[in-house]
C-alpha atoms as an extended CHARMM CRD file, in Angstrom:
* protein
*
       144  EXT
         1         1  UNK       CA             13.1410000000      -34.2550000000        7.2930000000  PROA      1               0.0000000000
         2         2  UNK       CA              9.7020000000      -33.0310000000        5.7390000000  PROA      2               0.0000000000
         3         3  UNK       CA              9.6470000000      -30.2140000000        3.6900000000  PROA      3               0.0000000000
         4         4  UNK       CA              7.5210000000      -27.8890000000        4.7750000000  PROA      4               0.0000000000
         5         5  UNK       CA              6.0430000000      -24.2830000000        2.5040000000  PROA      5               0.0000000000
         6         6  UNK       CA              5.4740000000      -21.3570000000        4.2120000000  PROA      6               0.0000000000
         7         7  UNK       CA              2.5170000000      -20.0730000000        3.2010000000  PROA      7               0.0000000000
         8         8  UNK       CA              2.6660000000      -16.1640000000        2.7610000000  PROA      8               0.0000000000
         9         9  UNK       CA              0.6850000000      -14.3770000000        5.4120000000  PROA      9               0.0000000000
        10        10  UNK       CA             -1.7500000000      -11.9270000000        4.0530000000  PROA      10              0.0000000000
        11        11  UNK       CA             -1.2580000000       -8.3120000000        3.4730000000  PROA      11              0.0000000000
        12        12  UNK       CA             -2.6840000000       -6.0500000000        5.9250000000  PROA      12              0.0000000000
        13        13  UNK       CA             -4.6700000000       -3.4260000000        4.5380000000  PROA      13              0.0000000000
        14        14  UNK       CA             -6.6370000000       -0.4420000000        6.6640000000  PROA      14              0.0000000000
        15        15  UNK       CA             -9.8590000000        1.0630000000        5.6990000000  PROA      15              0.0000000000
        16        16  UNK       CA            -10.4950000000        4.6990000000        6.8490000000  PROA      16              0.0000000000
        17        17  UNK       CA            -13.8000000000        5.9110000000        6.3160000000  PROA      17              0.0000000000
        18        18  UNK       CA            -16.2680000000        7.6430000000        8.4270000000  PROA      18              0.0000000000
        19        19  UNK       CA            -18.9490000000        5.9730000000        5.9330000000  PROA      19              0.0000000000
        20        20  UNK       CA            -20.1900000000        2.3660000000        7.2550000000  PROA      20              0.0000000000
        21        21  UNK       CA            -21.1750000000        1.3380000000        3.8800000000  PROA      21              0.0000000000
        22        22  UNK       CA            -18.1150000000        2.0580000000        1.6820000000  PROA      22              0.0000000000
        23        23  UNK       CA            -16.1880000000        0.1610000000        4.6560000000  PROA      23              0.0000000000
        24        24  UNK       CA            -18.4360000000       -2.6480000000        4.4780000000  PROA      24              0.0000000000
        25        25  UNK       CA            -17.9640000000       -2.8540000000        0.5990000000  PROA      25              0.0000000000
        26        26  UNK       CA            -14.3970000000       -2.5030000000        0.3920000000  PROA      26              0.0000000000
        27        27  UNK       CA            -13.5400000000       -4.3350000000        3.0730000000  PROA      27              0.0000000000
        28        28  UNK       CA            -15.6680000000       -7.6220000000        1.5820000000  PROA      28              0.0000000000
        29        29  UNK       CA            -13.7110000000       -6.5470000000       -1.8190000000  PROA      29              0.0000000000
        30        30  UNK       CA            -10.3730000000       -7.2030000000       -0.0340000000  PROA      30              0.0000000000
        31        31  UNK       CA            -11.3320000000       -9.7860000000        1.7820000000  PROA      31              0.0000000000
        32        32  UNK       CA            -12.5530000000      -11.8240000000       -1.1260000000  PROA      32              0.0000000000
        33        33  UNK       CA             -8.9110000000      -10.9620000000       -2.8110000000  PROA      33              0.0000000000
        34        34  UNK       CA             -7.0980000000      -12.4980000000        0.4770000000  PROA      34              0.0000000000
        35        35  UNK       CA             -6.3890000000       -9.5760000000        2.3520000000  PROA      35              0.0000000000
        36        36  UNK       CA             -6.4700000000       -9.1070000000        5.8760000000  PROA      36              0.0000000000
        37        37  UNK       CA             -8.8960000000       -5.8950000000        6.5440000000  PROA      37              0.0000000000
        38        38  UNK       CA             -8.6880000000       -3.6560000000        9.4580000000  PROA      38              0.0000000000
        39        39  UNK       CA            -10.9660000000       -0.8540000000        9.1200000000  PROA      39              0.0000000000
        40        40  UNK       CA            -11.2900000000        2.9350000000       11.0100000000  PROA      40              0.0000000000
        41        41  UNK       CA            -14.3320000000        4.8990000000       11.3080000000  PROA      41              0.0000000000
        42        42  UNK       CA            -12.3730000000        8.3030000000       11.9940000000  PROA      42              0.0000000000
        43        43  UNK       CA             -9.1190000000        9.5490000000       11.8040000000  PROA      43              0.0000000000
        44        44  UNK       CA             -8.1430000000        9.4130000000       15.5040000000  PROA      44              0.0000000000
        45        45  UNK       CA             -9.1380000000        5.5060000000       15.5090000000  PROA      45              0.0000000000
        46        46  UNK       CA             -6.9860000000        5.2780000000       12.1100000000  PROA      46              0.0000000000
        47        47  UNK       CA             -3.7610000000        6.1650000000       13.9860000000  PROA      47              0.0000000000
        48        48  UNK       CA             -4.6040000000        4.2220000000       16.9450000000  PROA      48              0.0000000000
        49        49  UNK       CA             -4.8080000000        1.1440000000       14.2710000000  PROA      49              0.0000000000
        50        50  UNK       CA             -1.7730000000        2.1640000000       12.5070000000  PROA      50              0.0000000000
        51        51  UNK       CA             -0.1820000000        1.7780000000       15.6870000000  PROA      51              0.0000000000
        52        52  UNK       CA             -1.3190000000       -1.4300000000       16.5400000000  PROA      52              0.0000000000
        53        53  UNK       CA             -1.5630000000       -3.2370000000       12.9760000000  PROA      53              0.0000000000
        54        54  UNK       CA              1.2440000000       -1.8640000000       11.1580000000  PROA      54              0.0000000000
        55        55  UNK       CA             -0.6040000000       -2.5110000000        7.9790000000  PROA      55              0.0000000000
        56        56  UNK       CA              1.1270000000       -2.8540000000        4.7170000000  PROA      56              0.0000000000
        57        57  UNK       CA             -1.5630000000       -0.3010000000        2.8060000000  PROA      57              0.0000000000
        58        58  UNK       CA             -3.8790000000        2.4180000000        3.7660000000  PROA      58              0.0000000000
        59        59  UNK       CA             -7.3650000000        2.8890000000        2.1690000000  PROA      59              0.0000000000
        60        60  UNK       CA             -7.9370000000        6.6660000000        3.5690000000  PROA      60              0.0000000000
        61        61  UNK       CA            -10.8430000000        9.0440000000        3.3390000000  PROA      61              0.0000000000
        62        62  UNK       CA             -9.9830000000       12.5940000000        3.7170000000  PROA      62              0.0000000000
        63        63  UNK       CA            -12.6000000000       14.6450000000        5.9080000000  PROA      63              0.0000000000
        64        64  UNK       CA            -14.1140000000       13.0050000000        8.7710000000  PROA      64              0.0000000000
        65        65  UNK       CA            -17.0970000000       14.7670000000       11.0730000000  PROA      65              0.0000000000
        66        66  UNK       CA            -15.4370000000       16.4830000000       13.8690000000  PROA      66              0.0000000000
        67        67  UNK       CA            -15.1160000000       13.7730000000       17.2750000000  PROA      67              0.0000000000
        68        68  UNK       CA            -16.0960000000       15.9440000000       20.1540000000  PROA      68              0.0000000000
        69        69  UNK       CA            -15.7500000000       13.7400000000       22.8160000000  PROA      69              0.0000000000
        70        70  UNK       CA            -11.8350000000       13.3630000000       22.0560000000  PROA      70              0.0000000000
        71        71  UNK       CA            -11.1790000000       16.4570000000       22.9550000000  PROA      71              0.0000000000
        72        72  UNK       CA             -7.8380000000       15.8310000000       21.4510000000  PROA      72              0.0000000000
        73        73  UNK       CA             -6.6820000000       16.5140000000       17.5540000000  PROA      73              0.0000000000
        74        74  UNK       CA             -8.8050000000       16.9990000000       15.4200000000  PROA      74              0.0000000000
        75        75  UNK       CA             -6.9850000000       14.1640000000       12.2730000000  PROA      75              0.0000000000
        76        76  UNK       CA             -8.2480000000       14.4050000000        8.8460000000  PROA      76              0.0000000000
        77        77  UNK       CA             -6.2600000000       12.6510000000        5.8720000000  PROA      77              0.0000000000
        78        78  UNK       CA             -3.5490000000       15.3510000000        5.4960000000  PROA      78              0.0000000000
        79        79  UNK       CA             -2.8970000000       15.5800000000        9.0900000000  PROA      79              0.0000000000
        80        80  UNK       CA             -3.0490000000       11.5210000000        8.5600000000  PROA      80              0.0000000000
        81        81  UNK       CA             -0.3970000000       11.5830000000        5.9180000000  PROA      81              0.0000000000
        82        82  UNK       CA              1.9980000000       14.0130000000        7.4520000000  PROA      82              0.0000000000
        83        83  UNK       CA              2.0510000000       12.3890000000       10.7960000000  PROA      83              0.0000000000
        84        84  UNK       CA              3.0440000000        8.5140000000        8.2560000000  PROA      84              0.0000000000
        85        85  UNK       CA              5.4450000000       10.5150000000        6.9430000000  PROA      85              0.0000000000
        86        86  UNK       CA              7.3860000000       12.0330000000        9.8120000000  PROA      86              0.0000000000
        87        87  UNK       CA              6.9830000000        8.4090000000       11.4380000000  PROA      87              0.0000000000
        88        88  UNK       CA             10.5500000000        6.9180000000       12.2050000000  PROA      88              0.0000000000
        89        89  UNK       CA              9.1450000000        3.3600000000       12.8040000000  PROA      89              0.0000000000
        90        90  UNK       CA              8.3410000000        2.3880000000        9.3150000000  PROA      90              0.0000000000
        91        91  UNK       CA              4.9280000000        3.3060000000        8.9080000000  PROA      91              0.0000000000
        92        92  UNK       CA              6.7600000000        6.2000000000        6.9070000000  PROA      92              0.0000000000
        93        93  UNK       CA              6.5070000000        3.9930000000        3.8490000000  PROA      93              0.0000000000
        94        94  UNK       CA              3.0770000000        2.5150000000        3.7910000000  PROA      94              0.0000000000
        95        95  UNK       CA              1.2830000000        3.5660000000        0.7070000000  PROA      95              0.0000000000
        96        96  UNK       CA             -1.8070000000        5.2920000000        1.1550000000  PROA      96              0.0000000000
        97        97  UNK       CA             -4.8250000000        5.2900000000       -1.4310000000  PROA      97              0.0000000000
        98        98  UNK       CA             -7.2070000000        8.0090000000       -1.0440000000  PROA      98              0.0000000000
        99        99  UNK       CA            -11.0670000000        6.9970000000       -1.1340000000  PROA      99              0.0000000000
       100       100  UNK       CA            -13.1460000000       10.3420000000       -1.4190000000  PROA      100             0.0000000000
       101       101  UNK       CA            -16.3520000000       11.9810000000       -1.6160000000  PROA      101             0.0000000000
       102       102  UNK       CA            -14.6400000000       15.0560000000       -1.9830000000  PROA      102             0.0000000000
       103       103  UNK       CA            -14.1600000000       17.2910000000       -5.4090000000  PROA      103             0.0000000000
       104       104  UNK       CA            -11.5700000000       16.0660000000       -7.5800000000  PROA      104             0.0000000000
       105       105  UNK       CA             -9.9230000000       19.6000000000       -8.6550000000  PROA      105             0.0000000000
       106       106  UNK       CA            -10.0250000000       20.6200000000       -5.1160000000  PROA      106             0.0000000000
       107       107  UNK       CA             -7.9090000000       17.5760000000       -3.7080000000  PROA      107             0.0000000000
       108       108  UNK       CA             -6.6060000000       15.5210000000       -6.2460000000  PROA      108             0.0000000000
       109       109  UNK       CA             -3.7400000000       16.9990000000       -7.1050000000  PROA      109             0.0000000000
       110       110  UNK       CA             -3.2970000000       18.0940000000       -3.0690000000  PROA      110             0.0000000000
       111       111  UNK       CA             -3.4710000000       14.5680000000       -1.7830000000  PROA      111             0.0000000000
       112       112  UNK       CA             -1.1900000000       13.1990000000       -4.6240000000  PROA      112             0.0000000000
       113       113  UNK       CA              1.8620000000       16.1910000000       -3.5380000000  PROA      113             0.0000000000
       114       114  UNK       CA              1.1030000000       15.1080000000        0.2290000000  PROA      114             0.0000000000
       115       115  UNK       CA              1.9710000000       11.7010000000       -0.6470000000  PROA      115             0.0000000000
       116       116  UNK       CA             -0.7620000000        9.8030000000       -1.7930000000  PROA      116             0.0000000000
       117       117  UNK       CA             -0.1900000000        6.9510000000       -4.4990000000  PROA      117             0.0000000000
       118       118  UNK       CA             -3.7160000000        7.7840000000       -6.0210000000  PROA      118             0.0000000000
       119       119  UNK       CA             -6.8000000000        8.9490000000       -5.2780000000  PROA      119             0.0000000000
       120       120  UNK       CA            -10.2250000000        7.6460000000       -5.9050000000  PROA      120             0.0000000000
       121       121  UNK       CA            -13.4160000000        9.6770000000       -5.9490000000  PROA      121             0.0000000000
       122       122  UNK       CA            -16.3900000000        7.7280000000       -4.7770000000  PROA      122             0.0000000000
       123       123  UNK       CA            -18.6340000000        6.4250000000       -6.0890000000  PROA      123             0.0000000000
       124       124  UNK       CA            -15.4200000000        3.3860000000       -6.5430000000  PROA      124             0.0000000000
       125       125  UNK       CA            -14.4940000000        1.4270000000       -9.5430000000  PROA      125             0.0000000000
       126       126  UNK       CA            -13.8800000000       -1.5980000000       -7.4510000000  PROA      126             0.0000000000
       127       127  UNK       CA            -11.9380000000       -2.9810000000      -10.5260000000  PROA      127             0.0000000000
       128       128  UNK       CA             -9.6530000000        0.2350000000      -10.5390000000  PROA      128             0.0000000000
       129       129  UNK       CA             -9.5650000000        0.2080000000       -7.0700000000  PROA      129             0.0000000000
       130       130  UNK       CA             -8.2820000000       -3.2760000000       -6.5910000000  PROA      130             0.0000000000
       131       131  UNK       CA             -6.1210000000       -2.9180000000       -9.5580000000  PROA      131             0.0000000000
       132       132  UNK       CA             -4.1450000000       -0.2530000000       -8.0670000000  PROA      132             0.0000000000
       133       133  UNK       CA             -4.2960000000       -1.6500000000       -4.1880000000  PROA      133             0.0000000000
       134       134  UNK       CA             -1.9400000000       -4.5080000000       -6.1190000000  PROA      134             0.0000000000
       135       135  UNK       CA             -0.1100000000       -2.3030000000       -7.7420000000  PROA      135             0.0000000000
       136       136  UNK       CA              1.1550000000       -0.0660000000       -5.1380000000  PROA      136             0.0000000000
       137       137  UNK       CA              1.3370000000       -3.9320000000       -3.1320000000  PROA      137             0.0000000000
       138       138  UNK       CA              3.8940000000       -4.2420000000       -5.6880000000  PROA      138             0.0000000000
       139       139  UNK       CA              1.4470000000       -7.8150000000       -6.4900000000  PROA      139             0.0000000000
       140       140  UNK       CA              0.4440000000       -8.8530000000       -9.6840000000  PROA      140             0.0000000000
       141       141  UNK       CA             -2.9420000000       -8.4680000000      -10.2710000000  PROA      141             0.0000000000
       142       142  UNK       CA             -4.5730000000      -12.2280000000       -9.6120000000  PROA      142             0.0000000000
       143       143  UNK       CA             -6.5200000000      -13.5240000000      -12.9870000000  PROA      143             0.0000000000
       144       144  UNK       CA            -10.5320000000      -12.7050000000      -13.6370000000  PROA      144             0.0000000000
């Protein structure tokens, strides 16, 4: 009889952002720390992937341009987080990070009652960032 290790499969994390080049950024951030990266463009494609990936932590921007050619909701971050949260299927406890372009004393404090572990204002510390990604992960951070 051999004994065989499992080898721990990879987190699953999902980046929301309607901006191409954060995505592109955080995603190789992750990737580089061993994470498996789905990423979302919009909001309406971000529940479509939490469907379908069940990730185990969401990256999340908060406004999105409007989608006209769904015809359907309309999802921004809020509407993101309250639909996780009335979720029976598990996704209720996914922690979400917010990534935003949007002002601090406006959201902040708005995102963190709807939910939110933390919230990040772009420009990104990518050190911060990953930091807390682990930390809500429940991970220890790897060493420098």
């Amino acid at each position: 009889m051999t004994n065989q290790q499992t080898v721990p499969q990879p987190k699953k994390i999902l980046v929301v952002d309607d901006n191409l080049v954060i995505r592109k950024v955080v995603e190789m951030k992750l990737k580089a720390s061993g994470y498996e990266v789905v990423s979302a463009k919009d909001g309406s494609a971000a529940v479509s992937a939490i469907h379908k990936e069940k990730p185990d932590l969401i990256l999340l921007d908060i406004l999105f341009p409007p989608d006209l050619t769904e015809g359907g909701m309309s999802w921004d971050g809020f509407a993101i987080m309250r639909w996780l949260h009335n979720m029976m299927s598990g996704a209720n406890d996914v922690p979400v990070i917010i990534i935003s372009g949007t002002d601090p004393a406006k959201y902040q404090d708005r995102c963190l009652a709807a939910g939110a572990t933390a919230y990040f204002h772009k420009p990104l510390n990518m050190d911060e960032l990953m930091a807390t990604v682990h930390s809500a992960l429940k991970e220890t951070a790897p060493a420098a």
